[in-house]
C-alpha positions in Angstrom: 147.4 30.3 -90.5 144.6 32.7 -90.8 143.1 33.8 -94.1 140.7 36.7 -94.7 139.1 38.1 -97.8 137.3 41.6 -98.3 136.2 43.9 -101.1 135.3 47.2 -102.0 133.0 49.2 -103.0 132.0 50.6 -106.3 131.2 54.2 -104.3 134.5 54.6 -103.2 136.3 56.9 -104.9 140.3 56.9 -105.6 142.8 54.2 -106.1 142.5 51.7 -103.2 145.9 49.8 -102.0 144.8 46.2 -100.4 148.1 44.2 -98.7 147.9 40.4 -97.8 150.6 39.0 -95.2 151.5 35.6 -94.3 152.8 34.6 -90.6 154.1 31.3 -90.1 155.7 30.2 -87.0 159.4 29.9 -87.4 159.1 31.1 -90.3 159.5 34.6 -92.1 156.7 36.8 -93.1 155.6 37.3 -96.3 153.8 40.6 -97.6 151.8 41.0 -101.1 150.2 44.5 -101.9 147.0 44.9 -104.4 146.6 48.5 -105.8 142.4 48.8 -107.4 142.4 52.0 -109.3 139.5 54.0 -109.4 138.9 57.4 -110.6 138.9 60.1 -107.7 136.6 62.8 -109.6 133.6 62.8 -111.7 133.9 64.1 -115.2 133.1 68.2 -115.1 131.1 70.5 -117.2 128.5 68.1 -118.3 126.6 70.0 -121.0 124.0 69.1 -123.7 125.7 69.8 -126.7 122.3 69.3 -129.2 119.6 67.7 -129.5 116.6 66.1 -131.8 113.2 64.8 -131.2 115.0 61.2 -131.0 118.9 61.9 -130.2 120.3 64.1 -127.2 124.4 64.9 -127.5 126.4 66.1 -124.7 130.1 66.5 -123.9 132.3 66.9 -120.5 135.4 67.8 -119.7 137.9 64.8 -120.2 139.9 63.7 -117.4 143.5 62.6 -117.2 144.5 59.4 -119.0 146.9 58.3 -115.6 142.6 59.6 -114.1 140.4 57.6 -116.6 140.7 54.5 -118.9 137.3 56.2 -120.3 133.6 56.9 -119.7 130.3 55.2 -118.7 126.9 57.4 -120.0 124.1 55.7 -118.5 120.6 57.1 -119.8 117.5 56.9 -117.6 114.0 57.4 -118.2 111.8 57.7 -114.9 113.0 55.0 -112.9 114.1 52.4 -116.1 117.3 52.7 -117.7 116.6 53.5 -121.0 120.7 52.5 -122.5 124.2 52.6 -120.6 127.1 53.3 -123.5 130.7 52.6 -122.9 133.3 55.8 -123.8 136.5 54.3 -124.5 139.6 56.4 -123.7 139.9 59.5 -121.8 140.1 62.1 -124.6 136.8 61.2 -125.7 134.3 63.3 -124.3 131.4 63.6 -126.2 128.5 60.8 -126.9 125.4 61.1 -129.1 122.5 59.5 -127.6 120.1 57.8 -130.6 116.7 55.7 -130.4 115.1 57.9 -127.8 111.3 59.4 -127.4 110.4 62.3 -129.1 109.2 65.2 -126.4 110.6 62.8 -123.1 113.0 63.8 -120.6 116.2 61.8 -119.8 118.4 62.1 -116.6 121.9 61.2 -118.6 125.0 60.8 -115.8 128.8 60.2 -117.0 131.6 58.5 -114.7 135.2 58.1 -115.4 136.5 54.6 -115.1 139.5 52.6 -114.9 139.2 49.4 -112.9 135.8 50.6 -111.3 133.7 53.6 -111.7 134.0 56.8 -110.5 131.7 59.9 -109.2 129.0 60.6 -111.5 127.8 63.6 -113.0 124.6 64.1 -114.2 122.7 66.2 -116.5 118.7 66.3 -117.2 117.8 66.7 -121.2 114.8 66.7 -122.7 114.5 65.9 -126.3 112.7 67.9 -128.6 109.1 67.0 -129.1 107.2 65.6 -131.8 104.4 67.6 -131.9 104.9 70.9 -130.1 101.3 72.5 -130.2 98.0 71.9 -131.2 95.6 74.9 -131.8 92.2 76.1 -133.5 91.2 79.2 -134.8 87.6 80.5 -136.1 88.2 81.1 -139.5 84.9 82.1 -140.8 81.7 84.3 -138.2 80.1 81.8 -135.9 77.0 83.3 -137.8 77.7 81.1 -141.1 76.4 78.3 -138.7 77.2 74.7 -140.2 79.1 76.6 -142.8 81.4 78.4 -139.9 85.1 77.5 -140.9 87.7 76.3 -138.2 91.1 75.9 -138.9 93.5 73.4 -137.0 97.2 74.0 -136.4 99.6 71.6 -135.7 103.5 72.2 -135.1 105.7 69.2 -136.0 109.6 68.6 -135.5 112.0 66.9 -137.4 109.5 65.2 -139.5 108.2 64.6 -143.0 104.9 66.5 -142.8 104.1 65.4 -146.4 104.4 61.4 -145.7 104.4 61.4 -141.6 101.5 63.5 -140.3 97.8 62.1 -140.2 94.6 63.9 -138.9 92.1 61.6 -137.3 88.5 63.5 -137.5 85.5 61.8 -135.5 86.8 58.9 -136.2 88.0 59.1 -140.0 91.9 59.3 -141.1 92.9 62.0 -143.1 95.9 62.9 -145.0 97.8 65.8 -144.4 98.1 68.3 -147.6 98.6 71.8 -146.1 101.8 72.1 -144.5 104.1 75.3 -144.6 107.9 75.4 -143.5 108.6 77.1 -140.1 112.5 76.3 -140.0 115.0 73.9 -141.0 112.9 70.9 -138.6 109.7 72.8 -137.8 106.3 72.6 -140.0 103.1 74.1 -139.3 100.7 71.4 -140.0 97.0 73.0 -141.2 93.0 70.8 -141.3 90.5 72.9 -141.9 86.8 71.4 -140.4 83.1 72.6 -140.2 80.9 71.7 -137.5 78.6 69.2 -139.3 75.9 68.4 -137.6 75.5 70.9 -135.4 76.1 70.4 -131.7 77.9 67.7 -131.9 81.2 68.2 -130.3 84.3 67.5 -132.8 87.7 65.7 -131.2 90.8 66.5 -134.2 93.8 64.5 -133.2 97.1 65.3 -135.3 99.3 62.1 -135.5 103.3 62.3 -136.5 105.2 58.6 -137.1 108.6 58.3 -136.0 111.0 55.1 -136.3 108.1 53.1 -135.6 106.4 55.1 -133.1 103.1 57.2 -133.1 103.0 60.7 -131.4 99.4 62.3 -131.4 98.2 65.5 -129.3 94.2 66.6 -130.2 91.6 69.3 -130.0 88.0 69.3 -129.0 85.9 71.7 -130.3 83.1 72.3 -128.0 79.1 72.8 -128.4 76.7 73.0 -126.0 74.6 70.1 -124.8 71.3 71.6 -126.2 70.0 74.5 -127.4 68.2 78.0 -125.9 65.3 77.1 -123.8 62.0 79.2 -124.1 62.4 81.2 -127.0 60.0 84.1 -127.1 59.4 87.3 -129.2 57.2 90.0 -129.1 56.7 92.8 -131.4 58.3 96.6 -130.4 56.6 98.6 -133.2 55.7 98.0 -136.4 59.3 97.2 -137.6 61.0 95.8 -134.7 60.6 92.5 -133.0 62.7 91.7 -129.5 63.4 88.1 -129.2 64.7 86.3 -125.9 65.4 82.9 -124.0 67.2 81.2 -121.3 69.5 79.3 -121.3 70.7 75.7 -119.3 74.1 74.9 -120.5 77.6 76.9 -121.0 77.7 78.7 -123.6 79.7 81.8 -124.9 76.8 83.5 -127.0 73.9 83.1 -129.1 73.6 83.4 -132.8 69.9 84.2 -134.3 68.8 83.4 -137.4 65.5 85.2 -138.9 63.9 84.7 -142.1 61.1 85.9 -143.7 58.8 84.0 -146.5 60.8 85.3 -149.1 63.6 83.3 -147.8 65.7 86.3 -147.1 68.4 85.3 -144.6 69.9 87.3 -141.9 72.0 86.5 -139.1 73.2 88.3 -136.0 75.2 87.3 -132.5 75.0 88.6 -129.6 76.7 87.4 -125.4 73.3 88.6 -124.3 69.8 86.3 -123.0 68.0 89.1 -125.7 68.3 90.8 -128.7 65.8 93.7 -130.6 65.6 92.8 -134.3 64.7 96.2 -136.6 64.3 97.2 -139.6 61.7 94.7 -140.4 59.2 94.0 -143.2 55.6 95.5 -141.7 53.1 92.5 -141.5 55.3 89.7 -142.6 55.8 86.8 -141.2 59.1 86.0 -139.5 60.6 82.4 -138.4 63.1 82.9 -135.9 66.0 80.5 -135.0 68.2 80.8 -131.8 71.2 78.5 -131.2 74.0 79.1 -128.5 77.2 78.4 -128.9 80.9 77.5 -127.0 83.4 77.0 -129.8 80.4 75.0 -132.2 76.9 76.1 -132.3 74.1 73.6 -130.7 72.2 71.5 -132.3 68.5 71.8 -132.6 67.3 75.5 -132.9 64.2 76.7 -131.3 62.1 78.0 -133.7 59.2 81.1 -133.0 57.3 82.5 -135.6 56.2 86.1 -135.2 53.7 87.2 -137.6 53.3 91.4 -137.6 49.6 91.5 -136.8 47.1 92.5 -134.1 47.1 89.4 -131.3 44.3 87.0 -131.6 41.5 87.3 -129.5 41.6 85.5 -125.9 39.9 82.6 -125.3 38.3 80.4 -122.6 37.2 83.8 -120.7 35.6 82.7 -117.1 35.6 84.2 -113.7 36.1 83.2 -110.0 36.6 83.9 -106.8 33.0 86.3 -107.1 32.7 88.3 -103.7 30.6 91.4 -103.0 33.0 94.1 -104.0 35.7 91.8 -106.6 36.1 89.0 -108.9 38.8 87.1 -110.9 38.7 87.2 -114.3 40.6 84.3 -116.4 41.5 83.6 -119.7 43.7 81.9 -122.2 46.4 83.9 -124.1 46.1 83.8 -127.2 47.9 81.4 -129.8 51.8 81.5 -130.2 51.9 83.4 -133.6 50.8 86.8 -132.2 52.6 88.3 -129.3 50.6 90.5 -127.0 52.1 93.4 -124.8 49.1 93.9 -122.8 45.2 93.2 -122.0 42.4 95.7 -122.1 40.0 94.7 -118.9 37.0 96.7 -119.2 33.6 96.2 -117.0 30.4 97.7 -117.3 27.8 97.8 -114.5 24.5 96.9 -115.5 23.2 100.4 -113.8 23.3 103.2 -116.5 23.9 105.3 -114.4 27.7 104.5 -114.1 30.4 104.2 -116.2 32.4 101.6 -117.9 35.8 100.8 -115.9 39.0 100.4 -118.2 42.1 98.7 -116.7 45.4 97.7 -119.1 47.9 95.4 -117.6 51.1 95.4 -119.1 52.4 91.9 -119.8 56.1 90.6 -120.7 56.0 87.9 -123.9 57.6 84.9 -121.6 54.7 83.3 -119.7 55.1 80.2 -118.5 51.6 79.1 -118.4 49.1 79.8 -120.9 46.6 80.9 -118.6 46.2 84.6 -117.3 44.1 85.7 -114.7 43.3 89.3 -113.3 41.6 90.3 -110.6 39.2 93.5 -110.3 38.2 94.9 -106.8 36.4 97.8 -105.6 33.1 96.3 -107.7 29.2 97.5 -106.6 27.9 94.4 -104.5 24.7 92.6 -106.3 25.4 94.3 -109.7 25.7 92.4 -113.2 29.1 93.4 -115.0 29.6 92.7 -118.7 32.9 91.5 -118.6 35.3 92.3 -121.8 39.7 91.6 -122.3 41.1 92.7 -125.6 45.0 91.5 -126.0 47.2 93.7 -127.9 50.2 94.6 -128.7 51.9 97.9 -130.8 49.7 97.0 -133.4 46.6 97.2 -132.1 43.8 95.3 -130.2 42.1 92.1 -130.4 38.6 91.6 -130.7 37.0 91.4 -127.9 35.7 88.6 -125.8 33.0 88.6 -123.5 31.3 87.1 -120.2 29.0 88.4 -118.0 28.6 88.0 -114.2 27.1 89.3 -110.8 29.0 89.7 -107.9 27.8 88.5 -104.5 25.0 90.9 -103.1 24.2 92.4 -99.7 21.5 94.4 -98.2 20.7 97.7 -100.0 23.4 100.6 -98.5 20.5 103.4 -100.2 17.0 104.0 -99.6 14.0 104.9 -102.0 14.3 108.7 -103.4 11.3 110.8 -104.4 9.2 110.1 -101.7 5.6 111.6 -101.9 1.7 111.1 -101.0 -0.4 112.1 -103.6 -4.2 111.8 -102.9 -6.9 109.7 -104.8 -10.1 111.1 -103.4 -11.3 111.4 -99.7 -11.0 108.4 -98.3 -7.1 107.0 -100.3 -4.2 108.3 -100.9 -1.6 106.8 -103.3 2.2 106.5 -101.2 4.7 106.5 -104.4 8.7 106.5 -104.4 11.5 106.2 -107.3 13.8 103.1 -107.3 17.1 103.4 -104.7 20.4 104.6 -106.5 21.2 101.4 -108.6 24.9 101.8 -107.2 23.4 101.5 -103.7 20.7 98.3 -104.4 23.3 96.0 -103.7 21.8 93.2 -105.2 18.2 93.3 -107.4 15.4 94.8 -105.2 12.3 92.3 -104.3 10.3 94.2 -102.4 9.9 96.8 -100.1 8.6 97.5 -96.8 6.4 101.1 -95.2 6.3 102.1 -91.9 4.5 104.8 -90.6 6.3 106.0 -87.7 4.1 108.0 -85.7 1.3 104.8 -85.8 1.5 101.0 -85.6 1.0 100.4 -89.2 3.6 98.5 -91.4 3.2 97.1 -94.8 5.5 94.4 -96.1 5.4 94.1 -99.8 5.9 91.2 -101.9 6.3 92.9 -105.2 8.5 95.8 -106.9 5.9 97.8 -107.7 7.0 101.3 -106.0 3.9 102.6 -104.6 1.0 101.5 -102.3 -2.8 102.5 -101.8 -3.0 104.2 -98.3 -6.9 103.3 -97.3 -6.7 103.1 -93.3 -4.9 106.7 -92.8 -7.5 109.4 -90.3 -8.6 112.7 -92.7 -6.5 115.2 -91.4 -3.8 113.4 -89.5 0.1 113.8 -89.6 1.6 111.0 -90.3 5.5 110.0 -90.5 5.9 107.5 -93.9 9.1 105.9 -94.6 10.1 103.0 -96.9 13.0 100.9 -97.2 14.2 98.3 -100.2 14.9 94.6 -99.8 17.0 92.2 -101.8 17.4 88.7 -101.5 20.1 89.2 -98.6 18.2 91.2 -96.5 16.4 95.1 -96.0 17.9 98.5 -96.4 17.9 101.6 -94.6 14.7 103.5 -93.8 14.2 107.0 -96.3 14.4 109.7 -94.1 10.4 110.4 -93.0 8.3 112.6 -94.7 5.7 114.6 -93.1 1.8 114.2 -94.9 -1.0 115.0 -93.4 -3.7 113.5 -95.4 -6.4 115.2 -97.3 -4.6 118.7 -97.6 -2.7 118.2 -101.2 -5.7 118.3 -104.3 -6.3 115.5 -106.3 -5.2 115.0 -109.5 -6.6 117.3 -113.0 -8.7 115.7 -115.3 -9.7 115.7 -118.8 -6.3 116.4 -120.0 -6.2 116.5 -124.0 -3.4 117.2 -126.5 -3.5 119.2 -129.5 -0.1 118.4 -131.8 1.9 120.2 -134.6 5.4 119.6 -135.8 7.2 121.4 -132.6 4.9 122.6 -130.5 1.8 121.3 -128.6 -1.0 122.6 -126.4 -2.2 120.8 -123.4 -5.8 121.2 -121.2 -7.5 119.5 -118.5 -9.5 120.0 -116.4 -9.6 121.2 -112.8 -9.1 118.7 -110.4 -12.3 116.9 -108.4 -11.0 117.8 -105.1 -9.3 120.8 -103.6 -8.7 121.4 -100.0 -11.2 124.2 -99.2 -8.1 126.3 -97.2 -5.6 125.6 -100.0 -6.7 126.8 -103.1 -4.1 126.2 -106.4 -1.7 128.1 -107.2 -0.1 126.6 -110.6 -0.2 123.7 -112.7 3.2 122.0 -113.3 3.5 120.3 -116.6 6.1 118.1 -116.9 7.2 116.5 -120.5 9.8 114.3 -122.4 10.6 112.4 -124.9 9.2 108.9 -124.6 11.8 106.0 -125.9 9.9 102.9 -125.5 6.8 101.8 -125.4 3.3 102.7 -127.2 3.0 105.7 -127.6 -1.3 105.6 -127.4 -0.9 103.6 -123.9 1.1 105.6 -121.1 0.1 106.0 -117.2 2.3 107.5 -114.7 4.8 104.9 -114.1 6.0 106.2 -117.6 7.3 109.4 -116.6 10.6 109.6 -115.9 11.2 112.9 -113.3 15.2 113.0 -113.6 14.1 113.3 -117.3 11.1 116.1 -117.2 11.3 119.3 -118.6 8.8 121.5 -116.7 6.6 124.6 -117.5 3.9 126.3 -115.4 0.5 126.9 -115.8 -0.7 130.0 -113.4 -3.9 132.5 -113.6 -5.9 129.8 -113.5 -5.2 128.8 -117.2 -6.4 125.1 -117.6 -4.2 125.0 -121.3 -0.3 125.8 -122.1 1.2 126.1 -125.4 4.6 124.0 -125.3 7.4 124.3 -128.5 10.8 123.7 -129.4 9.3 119.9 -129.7 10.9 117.8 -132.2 8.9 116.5 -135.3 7.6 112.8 -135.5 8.3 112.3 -131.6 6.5 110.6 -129.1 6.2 113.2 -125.6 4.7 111.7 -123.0 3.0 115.0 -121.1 2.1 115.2 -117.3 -0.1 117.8 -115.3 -0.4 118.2 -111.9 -1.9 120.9 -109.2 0.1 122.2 -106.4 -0.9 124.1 -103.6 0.9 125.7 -100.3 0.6 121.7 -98.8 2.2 120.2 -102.0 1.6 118.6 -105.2 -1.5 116.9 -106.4 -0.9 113.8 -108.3 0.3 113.6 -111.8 -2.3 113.0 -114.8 -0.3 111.8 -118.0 -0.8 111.6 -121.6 1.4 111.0 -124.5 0.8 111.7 -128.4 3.1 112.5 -131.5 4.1 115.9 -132.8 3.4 116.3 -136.6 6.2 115.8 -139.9 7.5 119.2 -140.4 5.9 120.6 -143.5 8.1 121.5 -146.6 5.9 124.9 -146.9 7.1 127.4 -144.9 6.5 131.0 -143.4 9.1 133.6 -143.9 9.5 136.9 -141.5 11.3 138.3 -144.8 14.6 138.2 -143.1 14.1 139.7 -139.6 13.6 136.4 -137.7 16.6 134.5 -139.9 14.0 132.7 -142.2 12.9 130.4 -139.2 9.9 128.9 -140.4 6.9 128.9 -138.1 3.8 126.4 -138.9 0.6 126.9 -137.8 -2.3 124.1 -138.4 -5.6 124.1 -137.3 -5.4 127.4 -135.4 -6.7 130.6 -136.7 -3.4 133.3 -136.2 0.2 132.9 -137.0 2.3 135.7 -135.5 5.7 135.6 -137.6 7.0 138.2 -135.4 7.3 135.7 -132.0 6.9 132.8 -134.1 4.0 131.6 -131.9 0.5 130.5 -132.6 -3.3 131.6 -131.5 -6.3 130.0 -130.9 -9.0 130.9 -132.4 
């Protein structure tokens, strides 16, 4: 007899038939049949019919009763199986689902059975959530600061928001007490917060209880790691101030804060690195805060305070880098409280003769270094400059601050100017010249050096004395004289030659006297001691100025300034002149000299003071404007030419 066994399986659908028959020899055979039933569909329409934030209902279309015996709902979360409920009889068709997660989705599948299960149908639910949403809004302006008001919504479901809600703040529990009713389950749950300290980040976290369970969702409010770096201001005009800064973290804008003494606040925003502040108090003194800002403002303003005033004055003032034609002038900017817009570089060569040099260099407020240098070029070699900067700003100037220095020299690029031989007697004759063009010394002038072309004669000086005693020159010889400076790097070009051929020019007057009045003078002397017999004189030159310096009862000719020399001649043979429109109480310093067809003769000099202007005058009675005319000592007074007589 042979025996076998087998089974079936729970995934095969329909009523399964299983026969067992029994052979034995000579004997008859006997048959038993086994019917399994199993549903042959799944049940249809599965649909969720509602649904909480713990409880999901659904429903299918019933099967049969000769299909089903009833249902199997078998509730599945992920991979775990959360519950498996037995539906007894087939009519019943719907199932609510309790004890399940708030906010979680379910894969819920339904067979028929009868002795085993049938197809499956399946459905994916989710149940309603807990919490829904989680929001903030700015209540208040960023502006108010620390005082800015945020409020925090949270929407709740199926809950009781007066005994079940919780907000957990940096840490600390707080009860819920604003709640307002959305619909029959749904409450909008409302904390307002203030971000205290500043830039400190705040995490809210709203928290609903359930049967035993906790559902939280949260909020950060951000602020920026730190605040705006390099705050700087600088002053527009008198009532305006622009204020910027960079900046090293995220941020979504800047708030400033400004205040003046008087404590009066005012408070502005802006998305932009800078900002002009107006309408300002004239010369008051402002503190300025800036902070940035993401949802919070930072922490830790940066604080500049602009005073309305004229920048202080630079310090620290030095040069460098000296060559022949530029130098480098450095400083340090002045101190934080007075912004300056530009500096005022002004030079002045040591030569009188030229000008002082004003440069203004326009500077932005945000230097990173609180040194400033400037360079100057185009500079005369060899020349002392007096070396000013002035910082400023719309208010006005600095005062200034000074250095002096002299820039690298090189040999003279100019030669002696005024080049003449005047003779001494008959045997000397005195080789004079005027100082080069100071723009063209290059460097101060040590000596100077003479050549006489036309002869092998060549004096080397060792002074600055600008002339030089010719003993060794031939009566009646041409000669070719030239004379060239020399500074410490070296000797300058030759003056173009003059011609002299000695002993032909006359020698210089004598005797020369003064006689002074209030604005005019006369001036004699005497006829020089030597005239060339075949050039006789034809005028006297008289030469006179003002004398600035010195004593006025101790000149010589090195006093005379020619660029300086108002000139008059003496002709007929007169030996006197009569010089006015001299000013009272001055010192003149008076030269004569002869001059014939071969030249001048050399100048004889004296100086003396005019007289104080009397109070007593002389009137023309109206036809010469009242102009008084003074006569002393002399003998005539003609009104008519307002001139003087001798007697």
């Amino acid at each position: 007899m042979n025996v076998s066994s087998g089974s079936i399986s729970q995934s095969t659908t329909g009523d399964q038939m299983y026969q067992c028959v029994v052979e034995v020899t000579d004997q008859p055979t006997r048959t038993r049949t086994l019917t399994i039933k199993v549903p042959a569909t799944a049940p249809s329409s599965l649909t969720e019919v509602n649904k909480t934030t713990t409880t999901i209902t659904v429903s299918w279309t019933v099967l049969d009763s000769s299909d089903a015996d009833g249902y199997v709902v078998n509730v599945t979360s992920d991979t775990d199986t959360v519950q498996t409920v037995q539906v007894k009889g087939s009519s019943n068709n719907t199932i609510t689902l309790n004890g399940l997660r708030g906010g979680t989705t379910y894969s819920i599948t339904v067979r028929a059975y009868q002795q085993l299960l049938g197809p499956a149908s399946t459905i994916s639910v989710q149940t309603l959530p807990v919490i829904s949403s989680i929001n903030w809004t700015l209540v208040s302006s960023i502006t108010q600061l620390n005082n800015t008001q945020y409020r925090i919504d949270c929407l709740t479901t199926d809950i009781n928001s007066s005994t079940d809600v919780y907000w957990l703040v940096k840490g600390v529990m707080k009860n819920n007490s604003m709640y307002t009713s959305i619909d029959v389950l749904t409450y909008n749950n409302t904390l307002l917060v203030y971000p205290d300290p500043l830039g400190v980040s705040v995490n809210v976290t709203c928290i609903a209880m359930i049967g035993g369970v906790n559902y939280s969702q949260s909020v950060i409010l951000h602020a920026p790691s730190g605040p705006p770096n390099n705050v700087r201001g600088f002053l527009l005009n008198p009532n305006g101030i622009k204020v910027n800064w960079t900046n090293s973290s995220e941020t979504n804008g800047y708030v400033i804060e400004y205040t003046t003494g008087d404590a009066t606040r005012n408070v502005v925003s802006t998305s932009e690195e800078e900002i002009v502040l107006t309408d300002l108090s004239p010369m008051s003194t402002y503190t300025i805060s800036v902070y940035s800002y993401i949802d919070l403002p930072s922490v830790n303003n940066t604080v500049t305070v602009l005073r309305f005033d004229v920048p202080s004055p630079v310090t620290s003032l030095s040069v460098s880098n000296v060559s022949t034609t530029g130098i480098t002038v450095n400083w340090t900017i002045p101190s934080s409280d007075n912004y300056v817009t530009y500096y005022t570089i002004s030079y002045t060569p040591s030569c009188l003769e030229l000008s002082s040099v004003n440069e203004t260099v326009s500077v932005g407020p945000h230097q990173s270094t609180t040194t400033y240098s400037y360079t100057l070029i185009g500079l005369y070699s060899g020349m002392d400059y007096t070396i000013t900067v002035r910082a400023g700003n719309v208010l006005g100037g600095s005062e200034l601050s000074m250095s002096t220095v002299q820039t690298d020299a090189r040999i003279p690029s100019g030669w002696p100017l005024l080049i003449q031989v005047l003779q001494v007697n008959s045997t000397a004759n005195r080789f004079t010249w005027n100082e080069v063009n100071c723009s063209e010394r290059n460097g101060p002038i040590t000596s100077y050096t003479v050549i006489i072309s036309n002869s092998s004669i060549t004096y080397n000086l060792t002074s600055t004395e600008r002339y030089i005693i010719l003993n060794d020159l031939v009566f009646g010889t041409e000669y070719n004289i030239s004379v060239a400076a020399v500074n410490s790097v070296g000797r300058g070009p030759f003056s173009d030659p003059i011609e002299v051929e000695i002993g032909i020019v006359p020698g210089p007057v004598g005797s020369v006297s003064s006689m002074m009045d209030t604005t005019w003078a006369v001036i004699s002397w005497s006829v020089p001691s030597y005239i060339p017999s075949d050039y006789p004189i034809i005028t006297y030159e008289i030469g006179y100025h003002i004398l600035e310096s010195g004593n006025c009862s101790m000149v010589d000719d090195d006093d005379i300034d020619i660029q300086r020399l108002q000139f008059s001649n003496s002709t007929n043979g007169n030996t006197f002149i009569n010089i006015t429109g001299l000013n009272d109480m001055s010192c003149y310093i008076f030269g004569v000299r002869a001059y014939t067809d071969n030249g001048y003769g050399e100048w004889t000099v004296i100086a003396n003071e005019t007289l104080e202007l009397p109070t007593d005058t002389v009137s023309d009675n109206g036809s010469n404007q009242g102009i008084p005319v003074v006569c002393m000592y002399l003998c005539t007074c003609d009104i008519l030419f307002r001139s003087c007589y001798w007697c």
